[in-house]
N, C-alpha and C positions, 0 to 999 in steps of 0.2 A: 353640794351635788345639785346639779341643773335637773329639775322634772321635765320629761320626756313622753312626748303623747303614744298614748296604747297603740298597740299592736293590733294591723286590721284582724278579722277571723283569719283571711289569708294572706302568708306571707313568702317571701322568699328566703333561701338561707341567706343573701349575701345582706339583705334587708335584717334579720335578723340578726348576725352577726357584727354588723354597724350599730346596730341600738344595744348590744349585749360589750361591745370594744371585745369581741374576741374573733380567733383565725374563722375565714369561713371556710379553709380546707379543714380542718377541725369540725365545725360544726357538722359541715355535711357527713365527715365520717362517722361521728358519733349519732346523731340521723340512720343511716344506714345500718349501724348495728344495731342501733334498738329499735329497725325497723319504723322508726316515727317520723315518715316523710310517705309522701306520693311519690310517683314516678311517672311521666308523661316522656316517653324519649328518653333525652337526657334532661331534660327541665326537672328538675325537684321543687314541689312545693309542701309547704308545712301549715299543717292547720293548726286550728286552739289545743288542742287534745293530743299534737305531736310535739310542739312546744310547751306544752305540761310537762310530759313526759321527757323531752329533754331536759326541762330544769328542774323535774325530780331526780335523775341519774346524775345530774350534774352536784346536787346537794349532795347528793354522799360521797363527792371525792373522786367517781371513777374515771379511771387513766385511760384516755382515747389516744 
């Protein structure tokens, strides 16, 4: 496995989902349920504290 440089404070889903190799229609959904994204418009952006949050839902398994 290639190491892969951090994650700015902020980031985008589709940025995150390229550094995670998963869907970024997925991510933003799962974002949107647990509420752990901004919304400007339609731009979503994710901070450190939403991407925690993501990848603690994500550890136990839940079906987006």
């Amino acid at each position: 496995m290639t190491a892969r440089a951090p994650l700015p404070a902020v980031t985008t889903p589709e940025d995150l989902a390229a550094h995670l190799g998963v869907s970024e229609r997925t991510l933003r959904e799962m974002a949107r349920a647990l509420g752990a994204c901004r919304m400007f418009g339609n731009k979503m952006i994710l901070l450190e504290g939403d991407v925690q949050l993501i990848m603690e839902a994500a550890r136990w398994g839940r079906n987006w």
